[in-house]
C-alpha positions as CSV (number, residue, x, y, z in Angstrom):
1,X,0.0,0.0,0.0
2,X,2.6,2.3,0.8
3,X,4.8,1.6,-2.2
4,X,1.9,2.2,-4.4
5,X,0.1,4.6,-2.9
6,X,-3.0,3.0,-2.5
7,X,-4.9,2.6,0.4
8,X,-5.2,-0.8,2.0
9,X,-8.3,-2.9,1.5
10,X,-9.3,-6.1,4.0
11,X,-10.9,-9.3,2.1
12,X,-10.8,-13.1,2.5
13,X,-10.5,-13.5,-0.9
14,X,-12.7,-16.7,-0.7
15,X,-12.1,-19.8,-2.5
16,X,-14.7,-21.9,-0.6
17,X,-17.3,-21.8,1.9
18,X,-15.8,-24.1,4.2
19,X,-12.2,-25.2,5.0
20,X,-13.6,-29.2,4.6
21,X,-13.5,-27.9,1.0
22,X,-9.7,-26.8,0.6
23,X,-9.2,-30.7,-1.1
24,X,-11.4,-30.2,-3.5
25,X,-10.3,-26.7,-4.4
26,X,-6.7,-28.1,-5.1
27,X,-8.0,-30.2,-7.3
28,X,-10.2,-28.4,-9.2
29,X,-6.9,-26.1,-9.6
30,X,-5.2,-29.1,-10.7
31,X,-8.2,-30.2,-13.3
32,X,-8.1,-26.2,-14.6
33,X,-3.8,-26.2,-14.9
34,X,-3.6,-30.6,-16.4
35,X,-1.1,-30.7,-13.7
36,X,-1.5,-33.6,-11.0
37,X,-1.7,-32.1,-7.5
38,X,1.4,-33.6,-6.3
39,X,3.3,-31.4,-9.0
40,X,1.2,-27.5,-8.4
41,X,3.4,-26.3,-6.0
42,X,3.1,-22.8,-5.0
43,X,0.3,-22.6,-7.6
44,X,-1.9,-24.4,-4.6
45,X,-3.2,-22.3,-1.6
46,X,-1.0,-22.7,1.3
47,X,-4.0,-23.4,3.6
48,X,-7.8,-23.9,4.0
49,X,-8.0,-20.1,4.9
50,X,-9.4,-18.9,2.0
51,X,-12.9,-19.5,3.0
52,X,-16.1,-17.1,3.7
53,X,-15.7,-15.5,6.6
54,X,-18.3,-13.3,8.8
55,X,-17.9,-9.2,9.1
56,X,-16.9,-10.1,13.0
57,X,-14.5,-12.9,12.2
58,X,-13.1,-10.1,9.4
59,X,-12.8,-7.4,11.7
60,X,-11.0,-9.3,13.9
61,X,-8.5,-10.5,11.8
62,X,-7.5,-7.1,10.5
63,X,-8.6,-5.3,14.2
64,X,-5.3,-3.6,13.3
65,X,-6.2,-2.4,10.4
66,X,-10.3,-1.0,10.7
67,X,-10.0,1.3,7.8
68,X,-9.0,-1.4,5.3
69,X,-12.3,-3.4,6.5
70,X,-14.2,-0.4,6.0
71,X,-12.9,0.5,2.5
72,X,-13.7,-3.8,1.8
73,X,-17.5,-3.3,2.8
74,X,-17.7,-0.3,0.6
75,X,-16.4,-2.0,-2.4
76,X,-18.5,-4.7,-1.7
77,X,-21.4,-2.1,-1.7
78,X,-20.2,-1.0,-4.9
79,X,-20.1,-3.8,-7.1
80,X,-23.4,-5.1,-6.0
81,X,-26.0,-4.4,-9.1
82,X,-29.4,-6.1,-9.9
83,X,-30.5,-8.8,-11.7
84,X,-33.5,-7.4,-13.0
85,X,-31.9,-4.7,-14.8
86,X,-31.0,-7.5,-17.4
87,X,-33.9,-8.0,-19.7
88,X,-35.0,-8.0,-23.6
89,X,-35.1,-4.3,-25.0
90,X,-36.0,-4.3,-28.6
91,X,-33.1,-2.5,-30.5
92,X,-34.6,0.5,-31.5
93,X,-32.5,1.5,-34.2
94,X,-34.2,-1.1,-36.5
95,X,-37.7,0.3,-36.3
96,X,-39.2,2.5,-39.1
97,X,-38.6,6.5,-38.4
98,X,-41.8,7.1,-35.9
99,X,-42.5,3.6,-35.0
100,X,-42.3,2.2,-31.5
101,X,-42.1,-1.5,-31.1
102,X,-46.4,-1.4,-30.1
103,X,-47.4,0.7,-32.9
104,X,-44.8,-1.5,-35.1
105,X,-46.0,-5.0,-34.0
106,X,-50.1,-3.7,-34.4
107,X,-49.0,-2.6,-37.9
108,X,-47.7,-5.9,-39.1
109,X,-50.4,-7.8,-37.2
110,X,-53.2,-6.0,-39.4
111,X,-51.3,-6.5,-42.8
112,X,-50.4,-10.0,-42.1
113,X,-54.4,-10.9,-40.7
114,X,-55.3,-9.1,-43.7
115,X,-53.6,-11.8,-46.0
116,X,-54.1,-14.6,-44.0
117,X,-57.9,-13.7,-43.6
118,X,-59.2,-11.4,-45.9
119,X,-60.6,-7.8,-45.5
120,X,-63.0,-7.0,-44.0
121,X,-61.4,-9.1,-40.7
122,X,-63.7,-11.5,-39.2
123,X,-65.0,-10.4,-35.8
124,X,-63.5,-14.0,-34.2
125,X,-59.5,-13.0,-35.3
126,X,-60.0,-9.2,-34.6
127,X,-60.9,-10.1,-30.8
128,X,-58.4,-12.7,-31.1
129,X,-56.0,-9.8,-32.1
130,X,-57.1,-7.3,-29.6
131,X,-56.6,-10.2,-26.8
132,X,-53.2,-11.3,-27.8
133,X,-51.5,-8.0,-28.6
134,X,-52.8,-6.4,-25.0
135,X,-51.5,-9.4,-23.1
136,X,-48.5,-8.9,-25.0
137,X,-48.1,-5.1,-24.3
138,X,-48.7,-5.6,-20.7
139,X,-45.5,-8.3,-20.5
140,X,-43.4,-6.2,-23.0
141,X,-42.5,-8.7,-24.9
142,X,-43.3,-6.9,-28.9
143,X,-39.9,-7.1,-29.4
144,X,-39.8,-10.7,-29.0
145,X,-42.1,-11.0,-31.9
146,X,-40.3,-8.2,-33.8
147,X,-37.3,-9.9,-33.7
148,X,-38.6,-13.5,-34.7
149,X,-40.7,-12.2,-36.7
150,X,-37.8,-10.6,-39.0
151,X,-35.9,-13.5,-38.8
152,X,-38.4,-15.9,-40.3
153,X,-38.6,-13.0,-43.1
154,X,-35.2,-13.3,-43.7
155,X,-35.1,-16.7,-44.2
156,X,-38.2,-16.7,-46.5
157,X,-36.8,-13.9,-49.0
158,X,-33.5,-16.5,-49.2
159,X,-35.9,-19.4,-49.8
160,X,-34.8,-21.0,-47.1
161,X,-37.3,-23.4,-45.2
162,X,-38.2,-22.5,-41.8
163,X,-41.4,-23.4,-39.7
164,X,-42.5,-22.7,-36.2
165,X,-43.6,-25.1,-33.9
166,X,-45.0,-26.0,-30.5
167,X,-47.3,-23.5,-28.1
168,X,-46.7,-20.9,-30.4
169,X,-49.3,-22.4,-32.9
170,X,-51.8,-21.4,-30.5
171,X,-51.2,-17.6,-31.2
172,X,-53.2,-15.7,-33.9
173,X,-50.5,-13.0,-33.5
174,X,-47.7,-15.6,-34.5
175,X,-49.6,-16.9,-37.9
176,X,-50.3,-13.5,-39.0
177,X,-46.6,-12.5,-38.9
178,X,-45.9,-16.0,-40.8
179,X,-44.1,-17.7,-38.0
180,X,-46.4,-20.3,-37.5
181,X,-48.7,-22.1,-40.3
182,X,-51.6,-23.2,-38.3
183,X,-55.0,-21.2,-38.1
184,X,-55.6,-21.4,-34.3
185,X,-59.0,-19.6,-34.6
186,X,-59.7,-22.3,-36.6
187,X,-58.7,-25.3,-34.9
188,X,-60.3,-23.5,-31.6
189,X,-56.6,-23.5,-30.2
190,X,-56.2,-22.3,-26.5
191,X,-53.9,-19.0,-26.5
192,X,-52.8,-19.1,-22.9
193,X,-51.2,-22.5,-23.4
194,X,-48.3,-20.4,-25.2
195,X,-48.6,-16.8,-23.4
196,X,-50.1,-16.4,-19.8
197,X,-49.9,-13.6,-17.5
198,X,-50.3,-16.3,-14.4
199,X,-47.0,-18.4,-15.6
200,X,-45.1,-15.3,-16.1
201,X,-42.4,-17.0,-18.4
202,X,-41.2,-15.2,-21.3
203,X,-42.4,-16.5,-24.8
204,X,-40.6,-19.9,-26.1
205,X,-41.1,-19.8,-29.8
206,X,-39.0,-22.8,-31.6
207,X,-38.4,-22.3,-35.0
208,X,-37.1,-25.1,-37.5
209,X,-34.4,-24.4,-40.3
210,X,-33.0,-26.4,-42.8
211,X,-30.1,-27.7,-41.4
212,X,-28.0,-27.2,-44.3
213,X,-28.7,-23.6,-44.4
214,X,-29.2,-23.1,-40.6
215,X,-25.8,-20.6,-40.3
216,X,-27.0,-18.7,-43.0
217,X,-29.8,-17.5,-41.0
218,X,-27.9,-17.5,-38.1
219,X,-24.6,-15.4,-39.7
220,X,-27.8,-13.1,-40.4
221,X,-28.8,-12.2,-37.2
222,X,-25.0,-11.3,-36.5
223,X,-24.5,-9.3,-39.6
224,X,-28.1,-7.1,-39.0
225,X,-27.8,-6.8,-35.3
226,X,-24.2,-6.7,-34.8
227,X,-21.3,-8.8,-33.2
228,X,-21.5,-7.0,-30.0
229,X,-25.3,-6.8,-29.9
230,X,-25.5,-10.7,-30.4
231,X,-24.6,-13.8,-29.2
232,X,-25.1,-17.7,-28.9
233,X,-26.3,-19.5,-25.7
234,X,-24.0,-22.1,-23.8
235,X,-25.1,-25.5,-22.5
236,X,-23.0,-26.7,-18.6
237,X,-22.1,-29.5,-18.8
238,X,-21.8,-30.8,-15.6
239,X,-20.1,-33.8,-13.9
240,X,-21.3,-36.7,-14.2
241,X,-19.4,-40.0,-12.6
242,X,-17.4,-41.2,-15.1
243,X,-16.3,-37.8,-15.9
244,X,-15.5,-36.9,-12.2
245,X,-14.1,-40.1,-11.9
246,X,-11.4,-39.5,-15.1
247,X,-10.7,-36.0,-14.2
248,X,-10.3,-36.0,-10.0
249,X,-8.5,-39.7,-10.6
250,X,-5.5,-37.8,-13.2
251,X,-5.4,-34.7,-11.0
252,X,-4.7,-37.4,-8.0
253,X,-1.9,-39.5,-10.0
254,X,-3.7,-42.4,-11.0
255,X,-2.8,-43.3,-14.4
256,X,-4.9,-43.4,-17.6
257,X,-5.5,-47.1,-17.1
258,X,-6.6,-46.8,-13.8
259,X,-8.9,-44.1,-14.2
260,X,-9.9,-46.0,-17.4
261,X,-10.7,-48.8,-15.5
262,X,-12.4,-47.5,-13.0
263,X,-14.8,-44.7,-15.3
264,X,-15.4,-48.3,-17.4
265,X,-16.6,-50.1,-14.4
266,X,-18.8,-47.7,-13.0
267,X,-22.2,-48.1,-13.2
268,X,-25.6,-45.6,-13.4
269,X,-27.7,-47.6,-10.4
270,X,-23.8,-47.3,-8.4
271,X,-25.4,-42.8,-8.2
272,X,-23.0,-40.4,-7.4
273,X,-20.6,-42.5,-5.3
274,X,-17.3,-44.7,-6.2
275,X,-18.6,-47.6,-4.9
276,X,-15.3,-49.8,-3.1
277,X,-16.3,-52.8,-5.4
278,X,-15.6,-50.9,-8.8
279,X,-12.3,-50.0,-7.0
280,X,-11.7,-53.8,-6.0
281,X,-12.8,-54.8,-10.0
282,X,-10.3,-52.1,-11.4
283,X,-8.0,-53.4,-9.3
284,X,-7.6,-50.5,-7.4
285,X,-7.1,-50.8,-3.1
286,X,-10.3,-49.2,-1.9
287,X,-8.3,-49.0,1.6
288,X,-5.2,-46.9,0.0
289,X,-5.4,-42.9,1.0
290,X,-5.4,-41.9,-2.7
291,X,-8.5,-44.0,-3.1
292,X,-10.5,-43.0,-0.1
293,X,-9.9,-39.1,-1.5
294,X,-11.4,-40.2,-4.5
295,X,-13.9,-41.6,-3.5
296,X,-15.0,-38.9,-1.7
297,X,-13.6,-35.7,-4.4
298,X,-15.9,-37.5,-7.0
299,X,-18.7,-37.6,-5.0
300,X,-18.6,-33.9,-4.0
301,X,-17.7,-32.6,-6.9
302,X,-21.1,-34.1,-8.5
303,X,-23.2,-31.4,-10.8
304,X,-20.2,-28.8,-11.0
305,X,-19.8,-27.3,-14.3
306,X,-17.0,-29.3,-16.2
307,X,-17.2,-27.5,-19.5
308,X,-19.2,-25.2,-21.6
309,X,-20.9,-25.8,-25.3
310,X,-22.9,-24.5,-27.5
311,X,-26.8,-24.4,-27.3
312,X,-28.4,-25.9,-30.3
313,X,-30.1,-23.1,-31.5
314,X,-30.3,-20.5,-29.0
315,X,-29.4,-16.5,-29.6
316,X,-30.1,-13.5,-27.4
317,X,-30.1,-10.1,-28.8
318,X,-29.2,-6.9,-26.9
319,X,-30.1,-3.0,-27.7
320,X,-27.3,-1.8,-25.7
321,X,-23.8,-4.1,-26.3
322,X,-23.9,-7.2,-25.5
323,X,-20.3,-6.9,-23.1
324,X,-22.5,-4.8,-21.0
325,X,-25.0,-7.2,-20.3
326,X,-22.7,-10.5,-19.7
327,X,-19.2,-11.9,-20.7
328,X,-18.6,-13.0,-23.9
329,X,-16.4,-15.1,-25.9
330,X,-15.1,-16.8,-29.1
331,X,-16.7,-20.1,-29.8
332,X,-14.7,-23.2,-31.3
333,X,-16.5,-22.4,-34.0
334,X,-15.5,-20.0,-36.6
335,X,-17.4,-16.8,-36.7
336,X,-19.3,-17.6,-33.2
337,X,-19.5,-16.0,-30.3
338,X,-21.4,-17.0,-27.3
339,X,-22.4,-16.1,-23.7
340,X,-21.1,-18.1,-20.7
341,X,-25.0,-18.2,-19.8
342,X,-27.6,-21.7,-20.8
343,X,-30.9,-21.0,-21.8
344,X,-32.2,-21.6,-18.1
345,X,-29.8,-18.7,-17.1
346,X,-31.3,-16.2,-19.3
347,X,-35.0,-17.4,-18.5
348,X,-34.3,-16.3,-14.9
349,X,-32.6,-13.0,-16.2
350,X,-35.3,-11.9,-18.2
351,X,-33.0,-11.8,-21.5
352,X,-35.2,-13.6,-24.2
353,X,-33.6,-16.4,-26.5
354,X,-34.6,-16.6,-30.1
355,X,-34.3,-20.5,-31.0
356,X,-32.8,-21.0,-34.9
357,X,-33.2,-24.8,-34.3
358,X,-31.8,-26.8,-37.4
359,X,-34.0,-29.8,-39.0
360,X,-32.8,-32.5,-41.7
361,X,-36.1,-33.6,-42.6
362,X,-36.8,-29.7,-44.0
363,X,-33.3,-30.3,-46.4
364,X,-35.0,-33.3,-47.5
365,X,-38.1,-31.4,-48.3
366,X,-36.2,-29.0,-50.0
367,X,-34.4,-31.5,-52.1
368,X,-37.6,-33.2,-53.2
369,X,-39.0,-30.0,-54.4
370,X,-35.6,-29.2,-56.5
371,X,-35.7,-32.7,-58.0
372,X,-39.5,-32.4,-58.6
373,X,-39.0,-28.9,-60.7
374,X,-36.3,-31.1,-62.4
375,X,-39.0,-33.6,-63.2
376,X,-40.6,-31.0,-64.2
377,X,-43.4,-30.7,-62.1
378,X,-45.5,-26.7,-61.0
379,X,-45.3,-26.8,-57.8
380,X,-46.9,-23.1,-57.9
């Protein structure tokens, strides 16, 4: 502090909540680094101190030092924010001049009903209307529709094959704007099924691409949105036994035949635990003190992240840019980026997700109709 100038600032710097847990925090260093623990050195904790503490056990461990607990608690304070100021806000630079996202959906909705259903409207759909589009002013979720809505258009005007599916059949508002294909006023189709005030989850719409053609539409919504104002969704994938069995095993020393063995041997009805007769089949002492910490490590470290992926499908789209609303990062795959967050992440959040699911049996639909205008045949 004094060579730098700075004031001094008091925090445990936590690692865990508990010292029991300093084992498993060495080897979950060792996992991150591929180094066995026997060979981290000083790039291990030097004890279980590192834990969460309370303000009193705090202050008296720096009672020396009261000002640097003080200046702790206020940065604390200060890097506090909340989650609900994460949600969907239609970028507003894509509207027409004059348009807000209501007045913008309404529009669309009449043209589209128009088509669908002629003009003048039947009384049926215009109630319909009127019901759906004030549910979905009083949730605030036009861009939603907007946004999907544009997407599908996109995808259309490239002759790309695309359908929407599941609960959002049920909505007049969705077949209007050409997402869905299916006339719910016709079918008598329940609208709250998809969109329901008492629920209060965001809309789910899942739309099908060809999956040949899937990036196009998905390179799309990068290029018209913008890198930083788009991004894909992770999947966690968490531990699972064989997989904390492979990965605590190495970081302990065992060697790949052993952990081989032993991830080989165990079994789904064994649950979350080594049991000590896989060990005896893998020909590993269940009594040895390497073993009995496995045993244990694997079972604790159960459900813990492992790795991320990418969703299947799933984008979110942000008006303000997208570093400011959660980390990104470059995907595996080229010209990808994606947000450390799954799909049940942003749910919570608020932050809609736009599914651009890919399906092979729309390519094969395509196909036949290229090889039926081959044949010949007006498909008009």
């Amino acid at each position: 502090s004094r060579k730098s100038g700075l004031p001094p600032l008091a925090t445990a710097l936590p690692l865990m909540h508990e010292s029991a847990r300093q084992p498993l925090a060495d080897v979950l260093a060792a996992i991150r680094l591929g180094t066995p623990v026997q060979a981290m050195g000083y790039r291990l904790g030097p004890n279980a101190e590192r834990r969460l503490r309370s303000p009193a056990e705090i202050r008296s461990r720096y009672a020396d030092l009261p000002d640097a607990v003080e200046r702790g608690l206020r940065m604390a304070e200060r890097c506090r924010f909340s989650l609900s100021d994460l949600r969907f806000v239609y970028p507003r630079e894509h509207l027409p001049p004059g348009e807000t996202p209501v007045s913008h959906l309404m529009h669309l909705c009449r043209h589209g009903a128009r088509r669908r259903y002629g003009d003048p409207l039947p009384g049926a759909v215009v109630r319909q209307l009127e019901h759906e589009l004030a549910l979905i002013h009083a949730l605030d979720v036009e861009g939603f529709f907007l946004t999907m809505h544009e997407i599908v258009r996109f995808a259309r005007e490239q002759g790309i094959l695309c359908q929407g599916r599941g609960s959002a059949a049920n909505s007049v508002v969705c077949y209007v704007l050409d997402i869905t294909a299916v006339d719910p006023i016709r079918y008598g189709l329940l609208f709250e099924r998809f969109l329901s005030v008492e629920r209060g989850e965001p809309p789910d719409i899942d739309v099908d691409f060809e999956h040949e053609r899937r990036e196009e539409v998905i390179q799309h919504v990068y290029t018209k949105y913008g890198r930083d104002h788009a991004g894909m969704v992770c999947e966690t994938i968490s531990y699972r036994p064989r997989s904390a069995i492979r990965d605590v095993g190495k970081s302990l020393g065992f060697s790949q035949e052993e952990v081989g063995r032993l991830a080989r041997g165990s079994l789904w009805f064994d649950g979350e635990a080594l049991a000590q007769e896989r060990m005896r089949d893998a020909k590993v002492c269940p009594d040895d003190r390497r073993a009995r910490l496995l045993g244990k490590l694997v079972a604790e470290i159960q459900g813990f992240p492992r790795h991320r992926s990418i969703h299947v499908g799933g984008m979110v789209i942000t008006d303000r840019p997208i570093g400011l609303v959660s980390p990104i990062e470059p995907a595996a795959m080229p010209g990808r980026t994606i947000l450390p967050w799954n799909k049940d992440d942003c749910d919570a959040l608020g932050i809609f997700k736009f599914d651009l699911l890919g399906l092979g049996m729309l390519t094969c639909i395509r196909k036949a109709f290229s090889l039926l205008r081959d044949r010949g045949v007006d498909l008009s």
